[in-house]
C-alpha positions in Angstrom: 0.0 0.0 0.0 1.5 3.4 -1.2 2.1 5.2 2.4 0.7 8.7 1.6 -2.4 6.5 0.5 -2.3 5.0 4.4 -1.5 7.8 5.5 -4.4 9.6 4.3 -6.9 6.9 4.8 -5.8 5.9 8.9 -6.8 10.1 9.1 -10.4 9.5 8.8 -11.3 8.4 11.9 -9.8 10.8 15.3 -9.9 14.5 15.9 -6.1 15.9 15.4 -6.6 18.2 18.6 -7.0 15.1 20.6 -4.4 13.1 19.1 -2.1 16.8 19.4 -2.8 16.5 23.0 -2.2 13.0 23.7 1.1 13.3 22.1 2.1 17.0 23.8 1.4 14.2 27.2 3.4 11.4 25.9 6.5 13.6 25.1 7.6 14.5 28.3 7.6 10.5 29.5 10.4 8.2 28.8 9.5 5.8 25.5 8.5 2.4 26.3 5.6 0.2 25.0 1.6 2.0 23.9 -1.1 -0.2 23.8 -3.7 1.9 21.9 -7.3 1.0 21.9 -9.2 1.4 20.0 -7.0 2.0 17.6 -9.6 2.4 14.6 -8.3 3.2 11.2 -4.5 3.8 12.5 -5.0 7.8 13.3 -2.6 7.7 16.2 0.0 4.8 15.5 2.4 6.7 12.6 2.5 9.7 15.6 3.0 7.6 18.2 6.3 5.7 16.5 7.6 9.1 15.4 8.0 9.6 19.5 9.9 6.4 19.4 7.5 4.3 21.2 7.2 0.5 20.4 3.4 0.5 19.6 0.8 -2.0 19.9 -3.2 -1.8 18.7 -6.5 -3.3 19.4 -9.8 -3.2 18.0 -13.1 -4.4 18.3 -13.0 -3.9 14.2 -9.6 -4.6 13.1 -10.6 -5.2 9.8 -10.5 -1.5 9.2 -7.3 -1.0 10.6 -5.0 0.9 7.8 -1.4 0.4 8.8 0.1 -2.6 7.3 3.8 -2.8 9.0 1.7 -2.7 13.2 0.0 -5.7 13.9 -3.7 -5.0 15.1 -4.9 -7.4 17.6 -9.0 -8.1 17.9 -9.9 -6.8 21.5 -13.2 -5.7 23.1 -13.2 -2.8 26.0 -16.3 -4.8 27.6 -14.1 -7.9 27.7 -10.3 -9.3 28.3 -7.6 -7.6 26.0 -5.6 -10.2 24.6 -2.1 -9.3 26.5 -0.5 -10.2 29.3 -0.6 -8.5 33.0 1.4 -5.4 33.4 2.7 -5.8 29.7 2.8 -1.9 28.7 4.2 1.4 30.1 1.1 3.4 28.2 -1.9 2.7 27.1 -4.1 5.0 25.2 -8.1 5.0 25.1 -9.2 7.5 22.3 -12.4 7.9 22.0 -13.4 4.6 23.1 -15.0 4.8 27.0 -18.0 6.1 25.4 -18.8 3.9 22.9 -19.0 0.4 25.7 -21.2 -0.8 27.9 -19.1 -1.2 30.6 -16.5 1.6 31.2 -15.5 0.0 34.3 -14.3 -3.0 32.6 -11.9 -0.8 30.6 -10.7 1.3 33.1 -9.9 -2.5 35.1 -8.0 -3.6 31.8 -6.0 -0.9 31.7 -5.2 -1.4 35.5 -4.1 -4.7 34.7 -1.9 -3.9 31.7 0.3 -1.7 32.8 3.1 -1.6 34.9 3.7 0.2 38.5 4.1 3.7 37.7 2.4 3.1 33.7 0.0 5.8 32.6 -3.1 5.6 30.9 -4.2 8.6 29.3 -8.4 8.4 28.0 -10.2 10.9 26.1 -13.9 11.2 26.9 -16.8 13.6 25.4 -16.8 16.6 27.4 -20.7 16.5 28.6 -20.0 18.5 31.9 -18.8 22.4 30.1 -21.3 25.1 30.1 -22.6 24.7 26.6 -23.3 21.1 27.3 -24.9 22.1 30.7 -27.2 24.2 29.5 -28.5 22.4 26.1 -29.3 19.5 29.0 -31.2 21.5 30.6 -33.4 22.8 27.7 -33.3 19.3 25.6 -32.7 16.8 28.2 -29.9 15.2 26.5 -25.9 16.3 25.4 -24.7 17.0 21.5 -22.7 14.3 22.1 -25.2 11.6 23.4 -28.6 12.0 21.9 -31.4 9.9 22.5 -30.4 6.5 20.5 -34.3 6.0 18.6 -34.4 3.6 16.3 -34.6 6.0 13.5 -31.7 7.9 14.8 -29.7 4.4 14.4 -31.2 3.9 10.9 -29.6 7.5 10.0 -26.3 6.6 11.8 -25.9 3.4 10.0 -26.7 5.3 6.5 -25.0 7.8 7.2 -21.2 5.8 8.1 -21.2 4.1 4.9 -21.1 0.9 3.5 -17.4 0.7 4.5 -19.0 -0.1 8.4 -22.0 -1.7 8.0 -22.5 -3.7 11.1 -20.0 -1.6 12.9 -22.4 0.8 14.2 -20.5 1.2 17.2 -17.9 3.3 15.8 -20.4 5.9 15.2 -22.9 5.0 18.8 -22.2 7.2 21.7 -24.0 4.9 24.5 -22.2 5.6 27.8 -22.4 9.4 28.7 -19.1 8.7 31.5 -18.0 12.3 32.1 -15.2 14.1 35.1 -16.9 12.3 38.0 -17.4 8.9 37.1 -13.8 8.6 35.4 -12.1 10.0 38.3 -14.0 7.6 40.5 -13.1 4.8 38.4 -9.7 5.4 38.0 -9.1 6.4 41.7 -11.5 2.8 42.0 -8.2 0.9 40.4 -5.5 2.3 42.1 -4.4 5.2 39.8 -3.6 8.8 40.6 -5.1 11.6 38.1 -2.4 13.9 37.2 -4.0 16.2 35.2 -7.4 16.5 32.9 -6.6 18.4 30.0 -9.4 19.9 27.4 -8.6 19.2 23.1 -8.7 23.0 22.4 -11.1 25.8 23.6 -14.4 27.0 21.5 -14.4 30.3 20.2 -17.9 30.9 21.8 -17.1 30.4 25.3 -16.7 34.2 26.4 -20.3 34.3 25.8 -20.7 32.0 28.4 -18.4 33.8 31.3 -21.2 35.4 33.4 -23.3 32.0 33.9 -19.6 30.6 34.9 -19.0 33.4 36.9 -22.4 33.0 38.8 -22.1 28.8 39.4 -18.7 29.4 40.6 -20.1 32.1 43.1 -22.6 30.0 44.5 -20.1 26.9 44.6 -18.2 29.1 47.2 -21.5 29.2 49.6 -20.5 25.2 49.8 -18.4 24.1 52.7 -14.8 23.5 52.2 -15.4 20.1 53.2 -17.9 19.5 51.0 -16.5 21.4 47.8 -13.1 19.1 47.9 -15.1 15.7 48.5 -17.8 16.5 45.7 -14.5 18.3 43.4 -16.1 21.3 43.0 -13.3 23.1 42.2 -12.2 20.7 39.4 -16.3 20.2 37.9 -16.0 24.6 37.8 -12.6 24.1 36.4 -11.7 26.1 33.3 -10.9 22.7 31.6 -14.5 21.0 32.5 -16.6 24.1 33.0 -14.7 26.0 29.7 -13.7 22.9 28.2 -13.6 22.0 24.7 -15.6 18.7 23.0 -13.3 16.6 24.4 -11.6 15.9 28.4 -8.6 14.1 28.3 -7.0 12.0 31.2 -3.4 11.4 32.7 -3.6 8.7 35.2 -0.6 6.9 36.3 -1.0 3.5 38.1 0.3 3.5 41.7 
């Protein structure tokens, strides 16, 4: 395969702020071995050996994967990965948490994968900033999780193409998992959150600064007590609360 031509083609799935910001993470760490799931069409793995690292992939669909010199394993995020206990030094979970059943599986895979001290760095949809906030409150439901009717699946399935037909999950957004319920699970399997970092900000959200200046007010009528054990602070953050489409997670495994 000509390798501007897979090049090209492993681009069609991601979002490059994401990927940017996965990589800005990964460049500061020592090299070692990636597992990144789901890998999709390949999006990530060209970056991710230009850092050096020795990089592995796994997918639910592997039969889309578009890199031909990196093997691609079949693996499910609801299930057992196909590698060994405390195998990798990263692991990488783009886009992926949302699209399961069972987030907590995952998040207990990745515990087991990696070794003391590895880091596991997951992207979510960010369903907890202001815009996302307030079109709940009006709509009862996020952009990026609407209600899943069965015409809205028909339209989905038409509307990925041929290419994935019976891969609708690719496309399904099914677990709405935002700050809170990562933290907890990752905290749940004995890892320490280093940082949450947003994909890029939206133009828009200076329209938004004097609803974000009120809920921050009236989060400071809360107890000290009760702001640090509900993380307040980090829900009103400007990365959650002024946050992009996307939150992205730095967790290393204690």
């Amino acid at each position: 395969m000509d390798s501007e031509k897979t090049k090209s083609e492993a681009l069609a799935l991601g979002h490059h702020a994401i990927h940017d910001r996965v990589l800005e993470i990964l460049n500061g760490e020592s090299r070692g071995r990636v597992l990144d799931v789901p890998a999709g069409k390949g999006t990530l793995v060209l970056r991710l050996k230009a850092l050096g690292h020795e990089v592995f992939c796994s997918d639910l669909y592997p039969q889309i994967f578009k890199i031909d010199d990196t093997e691609i394993k079949l693996g499910n995020l609801d299930k057992t990965l196909p590698y060994e206990d405390e195998f990798f030094d990263f692991i990488v979970c783009v886009e992926g948490l949302e699209h399961i059943e069972n987030p907590a599986n995952a998040i207990r895979e990745f515990a087991r994968l990696l070794k003391p001290g590895g880091l596991v760095i997951a992207s979510v949809p960010n369903i907890m900033n202001i815009e996302e906030r307030l079109k709940w409150l009006f709509s009862g439901y996020t952009s990026h999780f609407k209600p899943l009717s069965r015409p809205a699946i028909d339209d989905i399935k038409s509307s990925i193409g041929a290419e994935y037909d019976g891969m609708e999950e690719v496309a399904l957004h099914v677990n709405p998992i935002g700050y809170s319920e990562v933290r907890y699970l990752l905290e749940k399997n004995n890892f320490e959150l280093e940082k949450v970092f947003l994909d890029k900000r939206k133009k828009n959200s200076w329209l938004f600064f004097p609803i974000v200046a009120l809920i921050r007010i009236v989060a400071r009528f809360e107890s000290a007590k009760k702001r640090r054990s509900r993380w307040e602070s980090e829900l009103n953050s400007d990365e959650v609360l002024l946050g992009g489409n996307t939150l992205i997670f730095k967790a290393r495994k204690l």
